[in-house]
TORFI-658008 format. One record per atom (N, C-alpha, C): y, z, x negated. Coordinates in steps of 0.1 Angstrom, whole numbers, always signed. Each point is the difference from the previous one (the first is absolute). Example, Ala and Ser with C-alpha at 12.3 -4.5 7.8 and 13.67 -1.06 7.14 Angstrom:
<pts>
-57:+78:-132 .
+12:+0:+9 .
+12:+0:-9 .
+11:-7:+4 .
+11:+0:-9 .
+11:+8:+8 .
</pts>
This chain:
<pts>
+24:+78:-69 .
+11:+8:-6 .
-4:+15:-2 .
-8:+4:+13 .
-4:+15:-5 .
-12:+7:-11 .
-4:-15:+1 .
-11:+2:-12 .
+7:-5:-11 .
+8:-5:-5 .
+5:-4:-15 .
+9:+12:+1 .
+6:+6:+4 .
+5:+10:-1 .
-6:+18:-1 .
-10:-1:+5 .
-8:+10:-1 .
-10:+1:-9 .
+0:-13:-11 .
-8:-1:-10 .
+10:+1:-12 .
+16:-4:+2 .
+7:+1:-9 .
+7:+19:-1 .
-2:+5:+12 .
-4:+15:-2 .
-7:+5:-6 .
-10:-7:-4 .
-11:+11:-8 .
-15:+0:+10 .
-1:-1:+9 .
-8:+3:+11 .
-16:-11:+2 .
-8:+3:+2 .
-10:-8:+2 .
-3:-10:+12 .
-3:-6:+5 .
+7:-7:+12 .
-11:-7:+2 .
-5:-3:+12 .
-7:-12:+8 .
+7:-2:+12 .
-2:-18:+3 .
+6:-7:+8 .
-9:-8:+6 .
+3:-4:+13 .
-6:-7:+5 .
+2:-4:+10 .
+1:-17:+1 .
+6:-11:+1 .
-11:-13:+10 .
+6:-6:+10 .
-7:-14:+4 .
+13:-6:+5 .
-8:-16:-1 .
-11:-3:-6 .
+3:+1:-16 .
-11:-8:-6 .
+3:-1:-13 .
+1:-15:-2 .
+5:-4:-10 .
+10:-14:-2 .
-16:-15:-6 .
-3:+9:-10 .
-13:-9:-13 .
-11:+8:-2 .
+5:+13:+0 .
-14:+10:-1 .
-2:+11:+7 .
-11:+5:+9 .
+0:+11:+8 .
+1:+11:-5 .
+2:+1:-17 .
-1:+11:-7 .
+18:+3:+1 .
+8:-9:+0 .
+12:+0:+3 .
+1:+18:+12 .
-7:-1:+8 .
+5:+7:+10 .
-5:+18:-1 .
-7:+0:-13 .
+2:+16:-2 .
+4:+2:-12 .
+9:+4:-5 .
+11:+2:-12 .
-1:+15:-3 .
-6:+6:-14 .
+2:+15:-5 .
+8:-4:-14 .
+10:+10:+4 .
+11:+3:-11 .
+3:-17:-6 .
+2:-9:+14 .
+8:-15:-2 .
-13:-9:-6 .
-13:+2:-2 .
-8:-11:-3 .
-10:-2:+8 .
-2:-9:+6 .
-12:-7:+9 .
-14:+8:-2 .
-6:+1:+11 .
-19:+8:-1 .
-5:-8:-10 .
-8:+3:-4 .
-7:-9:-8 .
-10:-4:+11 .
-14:-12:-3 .
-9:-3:+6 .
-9:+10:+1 .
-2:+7:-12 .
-12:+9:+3 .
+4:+15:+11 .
+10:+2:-4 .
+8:+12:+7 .
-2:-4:+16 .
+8:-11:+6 .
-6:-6:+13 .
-11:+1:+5 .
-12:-7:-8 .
-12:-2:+3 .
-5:+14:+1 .
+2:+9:-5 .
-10:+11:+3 .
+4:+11:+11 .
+15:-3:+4 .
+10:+4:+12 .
-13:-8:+13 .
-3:-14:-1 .
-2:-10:+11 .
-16:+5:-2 .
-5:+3:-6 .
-14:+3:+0 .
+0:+18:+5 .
+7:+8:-7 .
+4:+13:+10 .
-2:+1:+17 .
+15:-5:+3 .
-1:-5:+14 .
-8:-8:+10 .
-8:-8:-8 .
-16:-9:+4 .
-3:+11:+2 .
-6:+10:-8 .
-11:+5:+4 .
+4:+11:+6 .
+8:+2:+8 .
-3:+11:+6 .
+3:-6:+14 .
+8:-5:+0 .
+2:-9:+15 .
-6:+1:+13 .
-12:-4:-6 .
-14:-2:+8 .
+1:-10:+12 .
+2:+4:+8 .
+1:-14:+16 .
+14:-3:+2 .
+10:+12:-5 .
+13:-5:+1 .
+5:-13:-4 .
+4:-9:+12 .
+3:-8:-3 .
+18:-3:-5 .
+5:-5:-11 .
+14:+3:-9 .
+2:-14:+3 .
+15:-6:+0 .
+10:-12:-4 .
+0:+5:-15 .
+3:-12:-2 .
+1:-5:-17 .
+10:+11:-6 .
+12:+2:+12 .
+8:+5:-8 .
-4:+18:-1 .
-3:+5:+11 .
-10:+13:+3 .
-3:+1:-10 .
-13:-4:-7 .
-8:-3:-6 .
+7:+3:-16 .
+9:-10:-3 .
+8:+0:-13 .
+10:+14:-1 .
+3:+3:+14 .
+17:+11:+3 .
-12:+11:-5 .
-12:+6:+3 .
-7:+7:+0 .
-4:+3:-18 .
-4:-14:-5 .
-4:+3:-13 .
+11:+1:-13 .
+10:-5:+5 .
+14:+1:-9 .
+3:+11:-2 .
+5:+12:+16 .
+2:+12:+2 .
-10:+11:-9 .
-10:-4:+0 .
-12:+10:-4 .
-3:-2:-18 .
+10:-14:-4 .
+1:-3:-13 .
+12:+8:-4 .
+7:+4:+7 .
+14:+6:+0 .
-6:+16:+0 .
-4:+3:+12 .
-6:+14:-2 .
-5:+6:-12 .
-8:-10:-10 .
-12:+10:-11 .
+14:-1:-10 .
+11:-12:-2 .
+8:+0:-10 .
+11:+7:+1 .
+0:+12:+14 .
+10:+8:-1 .
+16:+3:-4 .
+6:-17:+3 .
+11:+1:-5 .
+9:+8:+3 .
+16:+4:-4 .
+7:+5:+8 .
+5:+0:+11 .
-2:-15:+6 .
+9:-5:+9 .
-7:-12:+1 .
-2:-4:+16 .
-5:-14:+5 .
+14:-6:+6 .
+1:-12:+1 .
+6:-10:+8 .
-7:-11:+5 .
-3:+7:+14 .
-5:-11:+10 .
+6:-11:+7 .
-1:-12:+3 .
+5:-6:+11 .
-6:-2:+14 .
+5:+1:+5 .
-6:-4:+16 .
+7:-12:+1 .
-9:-12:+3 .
+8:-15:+7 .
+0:-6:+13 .
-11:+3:+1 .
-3:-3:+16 .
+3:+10:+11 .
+13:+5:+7 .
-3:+14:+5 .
+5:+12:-6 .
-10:+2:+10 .
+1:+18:-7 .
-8:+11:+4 .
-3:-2:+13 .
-6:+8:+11 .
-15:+0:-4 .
-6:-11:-4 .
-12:-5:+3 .
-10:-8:-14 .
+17:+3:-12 .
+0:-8:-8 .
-15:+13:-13 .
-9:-6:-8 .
-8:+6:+0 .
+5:+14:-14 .
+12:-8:-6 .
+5:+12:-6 .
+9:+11:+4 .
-1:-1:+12 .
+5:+12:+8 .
-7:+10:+1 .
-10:+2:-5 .
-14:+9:+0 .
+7:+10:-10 .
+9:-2:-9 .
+4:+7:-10 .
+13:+6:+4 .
+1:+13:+1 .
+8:+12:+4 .
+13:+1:-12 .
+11:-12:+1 .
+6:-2:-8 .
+13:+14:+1 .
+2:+3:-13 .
+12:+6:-2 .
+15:-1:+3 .
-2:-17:-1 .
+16:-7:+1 .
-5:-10:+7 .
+8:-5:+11 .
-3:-14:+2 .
+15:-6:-2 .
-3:-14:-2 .
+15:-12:+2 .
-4:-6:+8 .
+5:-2:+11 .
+3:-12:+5 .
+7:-12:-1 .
+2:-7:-6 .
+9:-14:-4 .
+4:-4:+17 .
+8:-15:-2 .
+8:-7:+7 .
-13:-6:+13 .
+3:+4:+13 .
-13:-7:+12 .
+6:-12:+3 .
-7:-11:-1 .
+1:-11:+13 .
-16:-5:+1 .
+0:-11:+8 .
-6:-6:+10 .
-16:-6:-11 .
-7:+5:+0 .
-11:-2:-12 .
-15:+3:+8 .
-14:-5:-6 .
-10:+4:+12 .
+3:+4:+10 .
+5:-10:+10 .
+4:+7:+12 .
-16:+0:+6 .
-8:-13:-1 .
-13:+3:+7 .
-2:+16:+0 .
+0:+6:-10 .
-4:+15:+0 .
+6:+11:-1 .
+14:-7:+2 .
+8:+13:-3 .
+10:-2:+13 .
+4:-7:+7 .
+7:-4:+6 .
+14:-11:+2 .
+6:-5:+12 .
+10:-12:+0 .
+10:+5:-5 .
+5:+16:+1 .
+17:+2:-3 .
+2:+9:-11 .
+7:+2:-4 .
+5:+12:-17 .
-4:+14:+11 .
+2:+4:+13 .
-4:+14:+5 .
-12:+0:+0 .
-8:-10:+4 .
-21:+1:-3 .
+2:+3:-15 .
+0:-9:-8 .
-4:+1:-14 .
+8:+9:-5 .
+13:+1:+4 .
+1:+17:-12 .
-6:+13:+5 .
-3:+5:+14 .
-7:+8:+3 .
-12:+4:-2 .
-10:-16:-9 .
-14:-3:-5 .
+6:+6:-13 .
+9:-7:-11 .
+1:+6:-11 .
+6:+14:-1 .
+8:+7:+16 .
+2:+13:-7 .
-12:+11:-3 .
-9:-5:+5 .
-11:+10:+1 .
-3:+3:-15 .
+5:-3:-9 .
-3:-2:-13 .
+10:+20:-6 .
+4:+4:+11 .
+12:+10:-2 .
-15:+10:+6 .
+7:+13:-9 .
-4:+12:+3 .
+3:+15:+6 .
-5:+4:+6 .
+11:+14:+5 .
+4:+8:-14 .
+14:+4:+0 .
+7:+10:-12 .
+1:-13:-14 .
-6:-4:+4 .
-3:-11:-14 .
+17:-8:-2 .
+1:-5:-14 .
+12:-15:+2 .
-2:-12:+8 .
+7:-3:+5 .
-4:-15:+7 .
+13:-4:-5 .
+2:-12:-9 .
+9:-5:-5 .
+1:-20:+6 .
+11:+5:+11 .
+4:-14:+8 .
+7:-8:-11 .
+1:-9:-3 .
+9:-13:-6 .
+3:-7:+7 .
-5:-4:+11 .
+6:-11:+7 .
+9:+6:+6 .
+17:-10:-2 .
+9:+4:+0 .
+5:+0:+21 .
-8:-8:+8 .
+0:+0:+14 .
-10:+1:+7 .
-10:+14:-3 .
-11:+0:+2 .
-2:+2:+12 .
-15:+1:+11 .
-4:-4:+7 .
+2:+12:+7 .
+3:+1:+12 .
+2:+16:+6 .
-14:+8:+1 .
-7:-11:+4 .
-16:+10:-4 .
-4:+4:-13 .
+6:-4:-9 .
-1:+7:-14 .
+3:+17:-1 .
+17:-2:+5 .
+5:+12:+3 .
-8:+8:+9 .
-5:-3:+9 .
-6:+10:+14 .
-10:+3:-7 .
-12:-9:-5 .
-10:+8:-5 .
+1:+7:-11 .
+11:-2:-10 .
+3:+11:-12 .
+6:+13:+9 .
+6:+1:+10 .
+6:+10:+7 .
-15:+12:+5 .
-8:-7:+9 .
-7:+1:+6 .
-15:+7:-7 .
-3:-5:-11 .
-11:+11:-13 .
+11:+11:-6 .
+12:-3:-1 .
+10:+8:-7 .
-4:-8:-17 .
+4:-7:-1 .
+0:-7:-14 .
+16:+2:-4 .
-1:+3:-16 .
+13:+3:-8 .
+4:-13:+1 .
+5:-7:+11 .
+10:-14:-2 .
+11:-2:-6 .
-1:-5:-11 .
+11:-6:-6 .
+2:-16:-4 .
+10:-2:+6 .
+6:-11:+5 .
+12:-5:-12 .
-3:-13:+3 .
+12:-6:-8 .
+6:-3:+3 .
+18:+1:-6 .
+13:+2:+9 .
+3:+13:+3 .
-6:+10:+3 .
-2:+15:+5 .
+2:+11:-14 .
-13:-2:+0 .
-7:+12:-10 .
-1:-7:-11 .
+3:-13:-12 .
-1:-9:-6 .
+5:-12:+0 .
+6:-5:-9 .
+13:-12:-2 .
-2:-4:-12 .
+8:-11:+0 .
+3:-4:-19 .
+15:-11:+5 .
+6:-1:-16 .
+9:-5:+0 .
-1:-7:-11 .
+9:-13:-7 .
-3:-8:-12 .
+11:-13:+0 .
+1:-1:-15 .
+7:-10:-2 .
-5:-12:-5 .
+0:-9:-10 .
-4:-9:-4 .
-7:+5:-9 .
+5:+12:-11 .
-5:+8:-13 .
-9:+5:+1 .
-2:+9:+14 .
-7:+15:+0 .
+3:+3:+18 .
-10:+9:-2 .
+0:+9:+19 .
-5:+14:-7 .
+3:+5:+17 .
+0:+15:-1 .
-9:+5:+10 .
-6:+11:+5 .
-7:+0:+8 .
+8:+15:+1 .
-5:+8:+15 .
+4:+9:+5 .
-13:+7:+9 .
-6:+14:+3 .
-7:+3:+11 .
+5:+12:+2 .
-10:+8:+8 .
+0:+12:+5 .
+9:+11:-6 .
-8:-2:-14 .
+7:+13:-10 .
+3:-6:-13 .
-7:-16:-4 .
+6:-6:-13 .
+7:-8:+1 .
+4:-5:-11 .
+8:-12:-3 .
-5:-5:-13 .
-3:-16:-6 .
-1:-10:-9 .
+11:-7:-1 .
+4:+2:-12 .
+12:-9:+0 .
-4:-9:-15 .
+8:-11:+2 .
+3:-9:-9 .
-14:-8:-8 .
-9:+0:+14 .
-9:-5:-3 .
-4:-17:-2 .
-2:+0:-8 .
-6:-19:+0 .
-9:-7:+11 .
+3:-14:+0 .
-9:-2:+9 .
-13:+0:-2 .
-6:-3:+10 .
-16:-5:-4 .
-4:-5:-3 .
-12:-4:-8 .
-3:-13:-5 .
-4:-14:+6 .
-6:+10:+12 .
-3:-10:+14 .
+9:-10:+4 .
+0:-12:+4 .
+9:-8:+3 .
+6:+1:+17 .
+8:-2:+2 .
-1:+4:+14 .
+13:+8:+9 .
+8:-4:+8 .
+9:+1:+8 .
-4:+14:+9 .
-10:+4:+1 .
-10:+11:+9 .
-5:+10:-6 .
+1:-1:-17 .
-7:+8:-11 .
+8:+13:+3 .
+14:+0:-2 .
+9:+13:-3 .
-5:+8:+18 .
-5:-5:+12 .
-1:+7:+11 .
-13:+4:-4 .
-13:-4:-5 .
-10:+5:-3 .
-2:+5:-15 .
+10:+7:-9 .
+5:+8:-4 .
+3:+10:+1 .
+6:-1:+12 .
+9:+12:+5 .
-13:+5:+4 .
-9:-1:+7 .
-13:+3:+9 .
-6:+10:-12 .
-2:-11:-9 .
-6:+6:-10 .
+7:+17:-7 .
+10:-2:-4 .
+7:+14:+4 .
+1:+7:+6 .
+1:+1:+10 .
+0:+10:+9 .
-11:+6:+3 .
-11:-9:-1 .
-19:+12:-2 .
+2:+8:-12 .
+8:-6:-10 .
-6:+5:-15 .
+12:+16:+2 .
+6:-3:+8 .
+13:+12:+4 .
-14:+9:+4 .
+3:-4:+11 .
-11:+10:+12 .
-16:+7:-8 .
-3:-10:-12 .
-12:+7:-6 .
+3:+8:-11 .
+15:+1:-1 .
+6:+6:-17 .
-6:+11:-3 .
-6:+6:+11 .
-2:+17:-7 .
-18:-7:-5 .
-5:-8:+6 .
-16:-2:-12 .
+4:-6:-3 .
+7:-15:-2 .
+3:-11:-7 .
+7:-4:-7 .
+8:+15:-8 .
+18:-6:-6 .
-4:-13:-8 .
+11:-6:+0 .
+0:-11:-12 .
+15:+1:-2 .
+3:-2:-8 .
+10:+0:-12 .
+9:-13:+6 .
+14:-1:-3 .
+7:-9:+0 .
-5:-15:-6 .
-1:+0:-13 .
-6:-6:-9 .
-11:-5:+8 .
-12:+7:+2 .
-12:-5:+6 .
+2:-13:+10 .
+9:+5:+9 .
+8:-10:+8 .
+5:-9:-3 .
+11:+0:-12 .
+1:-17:-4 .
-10:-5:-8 .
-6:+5:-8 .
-14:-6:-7 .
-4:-9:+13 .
-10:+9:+9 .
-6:-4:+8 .
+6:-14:+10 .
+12:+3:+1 .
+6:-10:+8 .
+4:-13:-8 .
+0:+7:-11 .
+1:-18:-12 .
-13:-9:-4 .
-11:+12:+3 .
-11:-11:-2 .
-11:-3:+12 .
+8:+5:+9 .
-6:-5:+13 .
-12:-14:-4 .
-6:-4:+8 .
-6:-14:-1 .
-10:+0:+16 .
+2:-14:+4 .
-8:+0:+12 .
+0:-15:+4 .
-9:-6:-6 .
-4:-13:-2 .
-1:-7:+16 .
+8:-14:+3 .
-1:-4:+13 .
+10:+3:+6 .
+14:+10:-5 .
+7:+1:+7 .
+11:-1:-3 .
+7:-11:+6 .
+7:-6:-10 .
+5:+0:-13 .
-12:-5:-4 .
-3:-4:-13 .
+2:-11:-10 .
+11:-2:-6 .
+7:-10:-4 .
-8:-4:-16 .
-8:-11:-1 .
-9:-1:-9 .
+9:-8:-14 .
+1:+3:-9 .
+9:-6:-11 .
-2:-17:-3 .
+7:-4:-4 .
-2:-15:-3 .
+11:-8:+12 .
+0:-16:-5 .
+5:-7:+11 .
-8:-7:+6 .
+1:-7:+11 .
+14:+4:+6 .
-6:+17:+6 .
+10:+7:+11 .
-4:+14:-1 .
-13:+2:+11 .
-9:+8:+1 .
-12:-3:+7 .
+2:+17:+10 .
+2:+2:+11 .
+2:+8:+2 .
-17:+6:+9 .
-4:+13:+1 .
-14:+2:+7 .
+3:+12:+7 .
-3:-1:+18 .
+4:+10:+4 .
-14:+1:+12 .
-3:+8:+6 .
-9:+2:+12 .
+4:-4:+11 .
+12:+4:+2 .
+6:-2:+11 .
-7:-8:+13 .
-4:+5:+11 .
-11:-3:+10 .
+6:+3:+15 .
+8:+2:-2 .
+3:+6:+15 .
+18:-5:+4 .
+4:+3:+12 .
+16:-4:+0 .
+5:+11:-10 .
+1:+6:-2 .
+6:+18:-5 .
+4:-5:-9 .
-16:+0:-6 .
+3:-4:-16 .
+8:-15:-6 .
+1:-7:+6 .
+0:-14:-3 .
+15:+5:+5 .
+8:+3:+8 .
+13:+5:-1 .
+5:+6:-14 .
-6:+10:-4 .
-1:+4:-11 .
+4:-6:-9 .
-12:-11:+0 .
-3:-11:-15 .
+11:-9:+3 .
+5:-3:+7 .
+10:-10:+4 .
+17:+9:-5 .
+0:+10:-4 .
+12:+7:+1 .
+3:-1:-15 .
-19:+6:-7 .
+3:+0:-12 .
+1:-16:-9 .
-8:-11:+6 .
+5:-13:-5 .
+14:-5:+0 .
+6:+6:+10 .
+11:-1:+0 .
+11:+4:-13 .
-10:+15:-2 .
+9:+3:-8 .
+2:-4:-12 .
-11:-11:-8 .
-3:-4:-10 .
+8:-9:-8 .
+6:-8:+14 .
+13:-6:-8 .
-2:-17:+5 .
+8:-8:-9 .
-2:-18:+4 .
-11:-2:-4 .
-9:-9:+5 .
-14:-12:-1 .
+6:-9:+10 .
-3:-10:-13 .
+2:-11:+7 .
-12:-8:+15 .
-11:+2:-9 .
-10:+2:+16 .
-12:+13:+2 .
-4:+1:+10 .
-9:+12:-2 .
-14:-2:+3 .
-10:+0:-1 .
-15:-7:+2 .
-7:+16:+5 .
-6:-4:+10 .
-9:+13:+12 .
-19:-6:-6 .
-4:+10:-4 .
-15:-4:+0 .
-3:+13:+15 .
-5:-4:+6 .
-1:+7:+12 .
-18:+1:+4 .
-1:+11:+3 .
-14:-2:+7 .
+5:+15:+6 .
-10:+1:+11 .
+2:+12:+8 .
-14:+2:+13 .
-3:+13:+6 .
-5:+4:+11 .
+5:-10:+11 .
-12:-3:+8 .
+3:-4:+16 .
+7:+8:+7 .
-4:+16:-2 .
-2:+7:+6 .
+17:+8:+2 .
+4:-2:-11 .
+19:+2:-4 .
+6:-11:+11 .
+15:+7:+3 .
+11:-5:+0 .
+1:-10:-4 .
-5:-12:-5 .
+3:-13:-6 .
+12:-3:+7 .
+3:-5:+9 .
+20:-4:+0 .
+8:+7:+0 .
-5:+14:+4 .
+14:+9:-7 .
+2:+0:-17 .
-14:+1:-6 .
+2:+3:-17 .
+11:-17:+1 .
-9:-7:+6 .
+12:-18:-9 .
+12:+4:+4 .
+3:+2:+17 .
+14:+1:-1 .
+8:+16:-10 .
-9:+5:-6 .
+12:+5:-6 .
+3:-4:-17 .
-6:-13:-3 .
-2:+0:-13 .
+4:-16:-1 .
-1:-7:+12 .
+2:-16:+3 .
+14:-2:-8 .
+14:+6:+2 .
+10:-3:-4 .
+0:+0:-21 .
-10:+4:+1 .
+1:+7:-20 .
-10:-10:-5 .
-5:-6:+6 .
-13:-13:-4 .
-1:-12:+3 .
+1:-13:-7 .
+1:-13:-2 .
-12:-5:+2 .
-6:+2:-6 .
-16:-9:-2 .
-11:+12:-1 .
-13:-2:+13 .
-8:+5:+1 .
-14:-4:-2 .
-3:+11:-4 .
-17:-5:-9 .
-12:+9:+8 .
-6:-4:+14 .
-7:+10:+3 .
-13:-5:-3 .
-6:+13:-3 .
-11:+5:-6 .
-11:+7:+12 .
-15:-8:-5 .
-13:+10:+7 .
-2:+14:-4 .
-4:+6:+5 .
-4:+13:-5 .
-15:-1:+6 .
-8:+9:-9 .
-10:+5:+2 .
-4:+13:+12 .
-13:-5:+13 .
+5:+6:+6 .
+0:+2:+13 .
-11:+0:+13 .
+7:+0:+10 .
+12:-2:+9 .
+5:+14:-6 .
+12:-3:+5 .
+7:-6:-5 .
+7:-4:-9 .
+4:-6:-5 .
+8:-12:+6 .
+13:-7:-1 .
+4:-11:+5 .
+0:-9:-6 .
-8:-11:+3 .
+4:-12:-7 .
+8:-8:-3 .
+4:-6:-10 .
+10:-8:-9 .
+5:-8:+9 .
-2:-9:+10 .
-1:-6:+12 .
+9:+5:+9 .
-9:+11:+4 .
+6:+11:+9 .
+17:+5:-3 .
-1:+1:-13 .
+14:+8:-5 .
+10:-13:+1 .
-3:-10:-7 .
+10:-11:+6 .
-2:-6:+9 .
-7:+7:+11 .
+2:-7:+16 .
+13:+10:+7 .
-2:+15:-5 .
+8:+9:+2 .
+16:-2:-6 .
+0:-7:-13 .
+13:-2:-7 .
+6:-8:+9 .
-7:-13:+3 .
+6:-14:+10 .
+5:+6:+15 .
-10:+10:+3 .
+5:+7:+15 .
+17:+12:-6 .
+0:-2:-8 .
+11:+14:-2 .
+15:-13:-6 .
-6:-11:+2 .
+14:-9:+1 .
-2:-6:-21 .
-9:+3:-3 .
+2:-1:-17 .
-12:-14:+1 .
+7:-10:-4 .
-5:-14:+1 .
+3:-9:-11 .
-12:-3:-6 .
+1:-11:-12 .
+11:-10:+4 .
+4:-1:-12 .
+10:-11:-1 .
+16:+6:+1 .
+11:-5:+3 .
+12:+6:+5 .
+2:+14:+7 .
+3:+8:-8 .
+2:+15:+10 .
+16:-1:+6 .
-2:+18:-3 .
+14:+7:+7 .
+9:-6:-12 .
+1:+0:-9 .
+10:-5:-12 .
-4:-4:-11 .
-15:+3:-1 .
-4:-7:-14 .
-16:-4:+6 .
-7:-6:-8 .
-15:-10:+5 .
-8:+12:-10 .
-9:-2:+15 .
-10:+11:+3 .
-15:-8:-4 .
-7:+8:-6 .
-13:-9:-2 .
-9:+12:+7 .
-17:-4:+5 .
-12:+5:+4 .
-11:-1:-8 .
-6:+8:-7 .
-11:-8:-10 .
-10:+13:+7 .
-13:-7:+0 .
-16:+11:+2 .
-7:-5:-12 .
-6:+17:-6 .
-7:+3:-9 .
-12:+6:+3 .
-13:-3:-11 .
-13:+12:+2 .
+4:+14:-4 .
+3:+2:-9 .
+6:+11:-7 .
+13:+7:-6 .
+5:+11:+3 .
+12:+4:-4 .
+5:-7:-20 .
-9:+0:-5 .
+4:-1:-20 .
-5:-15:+5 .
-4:-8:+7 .
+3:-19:+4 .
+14:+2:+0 .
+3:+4:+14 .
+13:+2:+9 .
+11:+4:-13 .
-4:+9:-14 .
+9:+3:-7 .
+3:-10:-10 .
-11:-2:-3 .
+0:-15:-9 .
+9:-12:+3 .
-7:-2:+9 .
+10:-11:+7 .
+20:+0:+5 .
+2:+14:-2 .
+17:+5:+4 .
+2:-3:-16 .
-10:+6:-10 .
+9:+1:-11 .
+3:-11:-1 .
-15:-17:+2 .
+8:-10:-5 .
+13:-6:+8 .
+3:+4:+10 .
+11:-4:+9 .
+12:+6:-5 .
-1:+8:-3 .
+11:+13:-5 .
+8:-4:-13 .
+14:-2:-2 .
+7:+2:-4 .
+1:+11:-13 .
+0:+4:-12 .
+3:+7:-8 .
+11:+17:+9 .
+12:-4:+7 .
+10:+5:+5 .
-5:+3:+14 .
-14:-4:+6 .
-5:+6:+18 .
-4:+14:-1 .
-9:-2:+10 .
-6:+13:+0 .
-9:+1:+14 .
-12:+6:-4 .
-13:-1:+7 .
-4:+13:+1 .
-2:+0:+15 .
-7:+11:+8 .
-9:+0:+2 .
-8:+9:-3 .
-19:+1:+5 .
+6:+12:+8 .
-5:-3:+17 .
-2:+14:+7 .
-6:-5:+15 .
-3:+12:+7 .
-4:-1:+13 .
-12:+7:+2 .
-9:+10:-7 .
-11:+0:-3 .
-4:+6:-20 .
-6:+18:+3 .
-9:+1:-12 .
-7:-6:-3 .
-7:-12:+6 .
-9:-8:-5 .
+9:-12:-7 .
+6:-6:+6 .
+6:-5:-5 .
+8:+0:-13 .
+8:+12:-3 .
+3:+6:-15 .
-11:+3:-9 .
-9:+6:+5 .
-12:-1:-7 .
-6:-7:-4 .
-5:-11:+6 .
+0:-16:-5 .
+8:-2:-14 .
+9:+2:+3 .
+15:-7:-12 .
-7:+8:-14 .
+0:+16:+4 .
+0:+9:-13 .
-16:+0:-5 .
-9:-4:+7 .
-13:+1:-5 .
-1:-8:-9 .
+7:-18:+6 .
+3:-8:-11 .
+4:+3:-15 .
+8:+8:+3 .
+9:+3:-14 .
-6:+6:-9 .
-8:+12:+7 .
-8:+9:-11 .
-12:-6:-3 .
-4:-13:+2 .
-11:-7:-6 .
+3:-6:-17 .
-15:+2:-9 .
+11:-4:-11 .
+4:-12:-2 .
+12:-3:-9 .
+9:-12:-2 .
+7:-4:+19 .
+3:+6:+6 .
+5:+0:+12 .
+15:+2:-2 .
</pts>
């Protein structure tokens, strides 16, 4: 949102993003268009050679030559993400202006820890002394607060210092010293979008004196949002919906917004996912909104196998044959676009099919599609 918006200001923009979905060039974006190959390659050949014994992770390695592809092209404005973390995470190396924080739960705990107070006090580190630190999570972690207290970071909170309000039509947003009114929604699909909206406002408040943008800029930007994988409702029948959703958090989430979609008569899960995740928290929060499940391999160590995920379905009470009120089926696949193939021919004109659990998994689906005659 801050970069379709900050491009619909007028402004030059790099972004940068993981993972990426079909192509790694996906994950550095100037003024909204993908690196090209050669652009990359001479970034990854840069950073080779100066290296020398340093030994780099893949992602080091790439965080380093993307940034430095960003450096010579001088935009006006970067937007980073940090995913993993924050403390330790390797784009933290960059002395941000603004940070957001989004919504904390329970994610890499191997590395980040078991409870929302470990892991939001790993992602506050992402806040600066004098700087914005812009909370969104609407019940955030007290160690969020302590360590924004504690560097002296400009914390602003939502609920506090930032709100929004909305009808079915239109919302409004409210902060420190501005107000948006009568704004449209986003283009993003999503029950969670108008809270990470709000987020998104309230940096672009706090950067106003370098970064005005215009009213206008803002609904431009917010009408042509795009962010593939998330809940991403693909046209045609029956409706094919594609989300990432990998964790309990999100899969609450996705479960709120399928909700909101309306009657299907059945709903079909192509599922593949991490060992390494939550697997019966994500089912139990998605088990009540899905009929028939299609799990899928992924590519992968870690990875869980098709097996595995319906050994986990059968332990969470979801058992071929007669369910809770309607008959539940189990099917294992090699691949997520098998696993898709096979729902469509099961599927009803009037159903509707979920690909999630796993970027790999959505990726699978969409790499399909952009092949030709796909």
């Amino acid at each position: 949102m801050l970069e379709s918006i900050l491009l619909a200001a007028g402004y030059r923009v790099g972004c940068y993003t993981s993972p990426h979905l079909v192509r790694f060039n996906e994950r550095a974006r100037l003024d909204g268009e993908a690196a090209t190959d050669a652009a990359l390659i001479e970034q990854f050949r840069a950073v080779d050679a100066v290296r020398g014994e340093v030994a780099l992770t893949y992602f080091e390695f790439t965080t380093l030559a993307i940034l430095r592809l960003f450096q010579r092209a001088s935009p006006d404005a970067l937007v980073l993400e940090i995913g993993l973390g924050g403390r330790l995470d390797a784009v933290n190396v960059v002395d941000a202006d603004c940070a957001i924080l989004t919504c904390i739960d329970i994610d890499h705990a191997e590395f980040l820890g078991d409870t929302r107070e470990k892991i939001g006090w790993e992602k506050a580190h992402v806040f600066r002394t004098g700087r914005p630190a812009i909370l969104v999570d609407p019940m955030p972690p007290q160690s969020v607060i302590d360590y924004a207290g504690a560097i002296g970071a400009d914390l602003r909170r939502f609920g506090r210092d930032f709100n929004y309000a909305g009808d079915r039509q239109q919302w409004s947003w409210g902060g420190r010293t501005q107000r948006r009114n009568a704004l449209a929604y986003p283009a993003l699909r999503g029950a969670n979008q108008l809270l990470n909206a709000s987020g998104v406002l309230a940096a672009l408040e706090a950067l106003r004196e370098r970064l005005p943008v215009s009213a206008q800029a803002i609904r431009q930007g917010f009408a042509t949002v795009e962010l593939p994988g998330r809940f991403q409702v693909l046209a045609g029948r029956p409706s094919v919906v594609l989300d990432v959703a990998h964790n309990p958090h999100a899969a609450a989430h996705l479960a709120a917004n399928l909700d909101s979609m309306g009657f299907f008569p059945f709903t079909y899960a192509v599922f593949g996912m991490m060992r390494d995740k939550d697997v019966a928290a994500t089912i139990a929060a998605l088990r009540g909104r899905i009929d028939h499940w299609l799990c899928t391999d992924l590519p992968g160590a870690r990875a869980a196998k098709a097996s595995e995920l319906g050994a986990a379905l059968r332990a969470a009470g979801i058992d071929p044959g007669r369910g809770e009120d309607v008959e539940r089926t189990i099917e294992c696949h090699p691949t997520p676009r098998a696993a898709l193939s096979r729902a469509r021919e099961r599927a009803g004109d009037d159903d509707r099919i979920l690909v999630f659990g796993s970027f790999l998994t959505v990726a699978d689906v969409l790499a399909a599609r952009t092949r030709p005659g796909s």
